[in-house]
C-alpha positions in Angstrom: 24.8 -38.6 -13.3 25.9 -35.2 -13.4 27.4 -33.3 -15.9 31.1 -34.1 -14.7 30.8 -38.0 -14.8 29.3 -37.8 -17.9 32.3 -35.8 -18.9 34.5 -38.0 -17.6 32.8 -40.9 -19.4 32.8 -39.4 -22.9 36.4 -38.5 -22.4 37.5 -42.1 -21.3 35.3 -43.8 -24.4 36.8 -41.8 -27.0 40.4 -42.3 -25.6 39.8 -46.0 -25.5 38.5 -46.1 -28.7 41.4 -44.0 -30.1 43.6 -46.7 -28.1 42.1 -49.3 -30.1 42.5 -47.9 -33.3 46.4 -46.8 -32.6 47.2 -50.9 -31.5 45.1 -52.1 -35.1 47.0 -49.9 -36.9 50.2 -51.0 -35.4 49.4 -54.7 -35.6 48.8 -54.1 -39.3 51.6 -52.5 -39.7 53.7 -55.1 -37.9 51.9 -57.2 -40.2 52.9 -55.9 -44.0 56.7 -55.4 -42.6 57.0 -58.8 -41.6 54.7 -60.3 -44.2 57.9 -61.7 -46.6 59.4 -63.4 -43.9 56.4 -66.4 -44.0 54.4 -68.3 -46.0 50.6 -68.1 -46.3 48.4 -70.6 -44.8 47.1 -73.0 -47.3 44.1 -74.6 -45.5 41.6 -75.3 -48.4 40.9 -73.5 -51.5 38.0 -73.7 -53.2 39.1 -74.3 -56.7 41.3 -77.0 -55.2 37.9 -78.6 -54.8 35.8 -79.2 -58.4 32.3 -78.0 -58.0 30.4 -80.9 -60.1 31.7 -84.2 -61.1 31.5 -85.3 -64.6 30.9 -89.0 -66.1 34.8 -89.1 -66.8 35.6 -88.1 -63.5 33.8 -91.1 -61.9 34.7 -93.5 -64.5 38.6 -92.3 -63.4 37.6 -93.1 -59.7 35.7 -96.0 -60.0 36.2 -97.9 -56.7 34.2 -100.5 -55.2 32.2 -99.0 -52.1 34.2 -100.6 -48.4 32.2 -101.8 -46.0 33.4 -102.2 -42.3 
């Protein structure tokens, strides 16, 4: 590889990167304009979701197991 390629190659990585950088930054801008216009996703939260379940709790929910 002589000096010129490697030149070349130097050149071409830092413009892609820059590339990069300008379209995430213009995605994320795109983003917070149009942010009010929609609703976040609510897949699952976790303190929708208790962490330990008490004696109350299960005598609340107390089912007979099914079996299939």
């Amino acid at each position: 590889m002589d000096m010129d390629q490697a030149a070349v190659f130097l050149a071409g990585s830092i413009l892609t990167t820059l590339g990069f950088i300008v379209i995430f930054i213009g995605v994320v801008i795109i983003n917070n304009l149009l942010s009010k216009y929609w609703k976040p996703i609510k897949w699952m939260r976790i303190m929708d979701h208790p962490m330990y379940v008490t004696r109350e709790d299960l005598a609340e929910h107390k089912e007979e197991p099914k079996i299939s």
